[in-house]
C-alpha positions in Angstrom: 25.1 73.5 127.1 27.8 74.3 129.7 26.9 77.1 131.6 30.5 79.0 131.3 31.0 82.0 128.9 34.7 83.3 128.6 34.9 87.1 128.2 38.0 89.2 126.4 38.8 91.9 127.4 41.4 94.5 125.3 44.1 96.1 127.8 44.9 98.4 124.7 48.4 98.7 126.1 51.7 98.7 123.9 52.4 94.6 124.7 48.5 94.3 123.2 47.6 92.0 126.7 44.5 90.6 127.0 42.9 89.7 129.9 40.5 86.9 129.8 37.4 85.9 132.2 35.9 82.8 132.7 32.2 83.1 133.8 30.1 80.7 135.9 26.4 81.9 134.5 24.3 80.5 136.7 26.0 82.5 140.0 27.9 85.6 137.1 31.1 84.3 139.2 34.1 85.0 137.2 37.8 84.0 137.1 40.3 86.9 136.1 43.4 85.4 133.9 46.7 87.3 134.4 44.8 90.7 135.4 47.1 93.3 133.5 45.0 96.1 135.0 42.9 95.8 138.2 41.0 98.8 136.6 39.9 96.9 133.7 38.6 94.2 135.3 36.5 96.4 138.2 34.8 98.3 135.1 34.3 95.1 133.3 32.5 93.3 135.8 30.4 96.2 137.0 29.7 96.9 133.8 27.9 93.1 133.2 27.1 92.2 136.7 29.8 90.0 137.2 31.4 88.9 140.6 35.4 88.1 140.7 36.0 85.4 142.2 39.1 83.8 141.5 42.3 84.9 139.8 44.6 82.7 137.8 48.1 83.5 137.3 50.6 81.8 134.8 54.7 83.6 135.6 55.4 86.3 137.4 56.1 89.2 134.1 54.5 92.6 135.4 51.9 92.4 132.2 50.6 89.5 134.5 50.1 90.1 137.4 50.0 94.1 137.6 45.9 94.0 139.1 46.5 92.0 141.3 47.3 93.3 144.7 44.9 95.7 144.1 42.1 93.1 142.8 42.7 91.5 146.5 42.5 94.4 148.1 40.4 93.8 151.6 38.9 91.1 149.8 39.0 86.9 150.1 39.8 86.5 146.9 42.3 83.0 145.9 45.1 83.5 143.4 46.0 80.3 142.1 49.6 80.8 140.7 53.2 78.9 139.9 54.6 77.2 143.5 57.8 77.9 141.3 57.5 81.9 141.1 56.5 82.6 144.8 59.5 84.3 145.4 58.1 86.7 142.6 53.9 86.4 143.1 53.6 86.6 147.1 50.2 87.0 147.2 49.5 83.4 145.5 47.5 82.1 148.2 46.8 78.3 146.0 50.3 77.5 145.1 50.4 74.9 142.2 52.7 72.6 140.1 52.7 70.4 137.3 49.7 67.9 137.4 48.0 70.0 140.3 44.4 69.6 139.9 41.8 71.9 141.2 37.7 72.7 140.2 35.8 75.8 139.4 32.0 75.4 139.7 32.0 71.8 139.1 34.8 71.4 136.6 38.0 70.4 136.6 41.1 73.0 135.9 44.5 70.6 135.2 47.9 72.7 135.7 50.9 71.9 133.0 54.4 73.0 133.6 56.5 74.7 130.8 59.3 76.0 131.7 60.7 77.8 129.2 59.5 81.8 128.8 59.8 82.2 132.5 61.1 78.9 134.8 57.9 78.3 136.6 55.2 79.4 134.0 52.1 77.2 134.0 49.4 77.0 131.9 45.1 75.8 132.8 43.7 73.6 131.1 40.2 72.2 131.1 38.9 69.8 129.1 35.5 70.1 130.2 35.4 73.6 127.8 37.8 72.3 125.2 40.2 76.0 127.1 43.6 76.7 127.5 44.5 79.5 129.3 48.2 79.3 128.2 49.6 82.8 128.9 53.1 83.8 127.1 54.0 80.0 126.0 51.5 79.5 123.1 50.5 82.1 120.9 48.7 81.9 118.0 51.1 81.2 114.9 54.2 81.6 117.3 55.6 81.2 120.9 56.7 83.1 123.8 60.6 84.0 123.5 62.6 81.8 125.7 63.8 84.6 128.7 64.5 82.2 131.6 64.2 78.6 130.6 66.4 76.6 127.5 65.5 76.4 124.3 65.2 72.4 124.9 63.2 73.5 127.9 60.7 75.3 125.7 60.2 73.0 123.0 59.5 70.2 125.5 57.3 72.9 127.1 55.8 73.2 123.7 55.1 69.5 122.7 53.4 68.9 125.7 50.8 71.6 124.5 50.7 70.2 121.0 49.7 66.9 122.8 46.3 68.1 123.6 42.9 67.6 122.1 42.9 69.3 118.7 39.9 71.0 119.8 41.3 72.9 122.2 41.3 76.2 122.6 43.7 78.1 122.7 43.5 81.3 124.7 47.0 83.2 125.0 47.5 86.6 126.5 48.8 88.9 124.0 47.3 89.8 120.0 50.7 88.6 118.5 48.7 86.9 115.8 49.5 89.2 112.7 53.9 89.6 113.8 53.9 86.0 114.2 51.8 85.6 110.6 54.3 87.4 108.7 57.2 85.1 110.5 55.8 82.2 109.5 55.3 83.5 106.1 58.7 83.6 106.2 59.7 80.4 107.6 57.3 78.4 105.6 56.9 79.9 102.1 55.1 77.4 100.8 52.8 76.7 103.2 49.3 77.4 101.6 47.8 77.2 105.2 49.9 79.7 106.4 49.2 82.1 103.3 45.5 81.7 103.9 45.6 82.6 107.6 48.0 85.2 107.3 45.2 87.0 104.6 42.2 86.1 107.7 44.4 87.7 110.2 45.3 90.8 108.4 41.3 91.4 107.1 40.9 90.9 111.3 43.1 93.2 112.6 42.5 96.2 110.0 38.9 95.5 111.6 40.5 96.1 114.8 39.0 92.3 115.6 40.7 90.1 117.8 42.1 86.9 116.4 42.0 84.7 119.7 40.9 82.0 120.5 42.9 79.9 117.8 43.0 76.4 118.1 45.9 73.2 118.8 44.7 72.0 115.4 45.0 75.2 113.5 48.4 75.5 114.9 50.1 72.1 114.3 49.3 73.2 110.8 50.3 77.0 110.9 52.3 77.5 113.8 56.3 77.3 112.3 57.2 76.5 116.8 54.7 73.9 116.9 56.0 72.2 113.5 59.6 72.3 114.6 61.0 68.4 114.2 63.9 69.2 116.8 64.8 71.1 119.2 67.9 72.5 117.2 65.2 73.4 114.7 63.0 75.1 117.0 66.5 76.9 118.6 67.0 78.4 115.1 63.3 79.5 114.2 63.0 81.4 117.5 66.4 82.8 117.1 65.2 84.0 113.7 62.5 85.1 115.2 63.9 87.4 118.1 65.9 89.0 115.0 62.8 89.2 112.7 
């Protein structure tokens, strides 16, 4: 048994964030993903015992990276972060890039580039806890909107995520599960695994549950961005999409 936990926790905010913590048990050491709300995360951890320790940013969007500064605040605490979006995130201190590699308590945090929601986003992977921490690229059943980069850019983005272990994880920072649910309802019809998930996410939500972590194997079968053959096909899903 790995001795990692990763907490959720609910920004209750109107872009439904999440923020999500990665704990080393043995020391309660924690890692902060794209702290929306240093406030959160102070309770959080005081509440459980828990020491931050590290914060991991994916693109610069205010929803992001709002804690932050005062997360750091007359502390030494790293922020790992885009080399791309420095410009945009000064207080990264561990700039990083595509293919960057870096550990946390013994295991090893790989960085993917994909460009496509924001120029520099990145995502975390580690295959040591079957996690990725894939901010606004991934979500469950859909994909972040393409702001900065090119549609081409975000589909290559995109495949590069569908590439990993089906196993994996998938951790994304916003509850977009049931929106993107009745989308691909309507982009696939027909798609008996769609219709099933669509009824588990709706029973979740009026629960008030969260639907996260999904998985890369659940969404090469119900995620309508993830099933796209080309990128003109993905270009005209997401455009359907932003008009949905």
């Amino acid at each position: 048994m790995m001795p990692f936990k990763i907490h959720c926790i609910d920004v209750k905010n109107n872009l439904q964030n999440y923020i999500w913590l990665l704990e080393y048990t043995h020391s309660k050491q924690v890692v902060a993903v794209d702290p929306t709300e240093a406030g959160l995360v102070q309770e959080y951890c005081q509440q459980y015992g828990l020491e931050l320790a590290q914060i991991w940013l994916t693109h610069w969007h205010k929803d992001h990276i709002g804690g932050v500064p005062e997360l750091i605040q007359d502390k030494n605490i790293p922020v790992y972060g885009p080399r791309e979006e420095l410009s945009k995130i000064p207080f990264i201190s561990h700039p990083l890039e595509h293919e960057d590699e870096f550990a946390f308590h013994g295991i090893d945090v790989s960085i993917i580039s994909v460009p496509g929601h924001t120029l520099g986003h990145i995502v975390y992977f580690i295959d040591a806890l079957d996690a990725l921490f894939c901010g606004d690229t991934l979500f469950a059943m859909g994909c972040g909107r393409v702001f900065e980069g090119t549609f081409e850019q975000m589909y290559h983005s995109l495949s590069r995520l569908a590439a990993l272990p089906p196993r994996t994880k998938v951790y994304c920072t916003h509850e977009y599960t049931l929106s993107n649910a009745q989308f691909a309802l309507h982009a696939e019809p027909d798609n008996l695994e769609i219709q099933e998930r669509h009824e588990q996410v709706e029973r979740l939500r009026m629960l008030g549950q969260c639907t996260l972590p999904s998985t890369i194997e659940i969404e090469l079968k119900t995620n309508p961005f993830l099933r796209a053959d080309s990128v003109e096909e993905f270009a005209r899903l997401r455009t359907l999409k932003d008009n949905f």
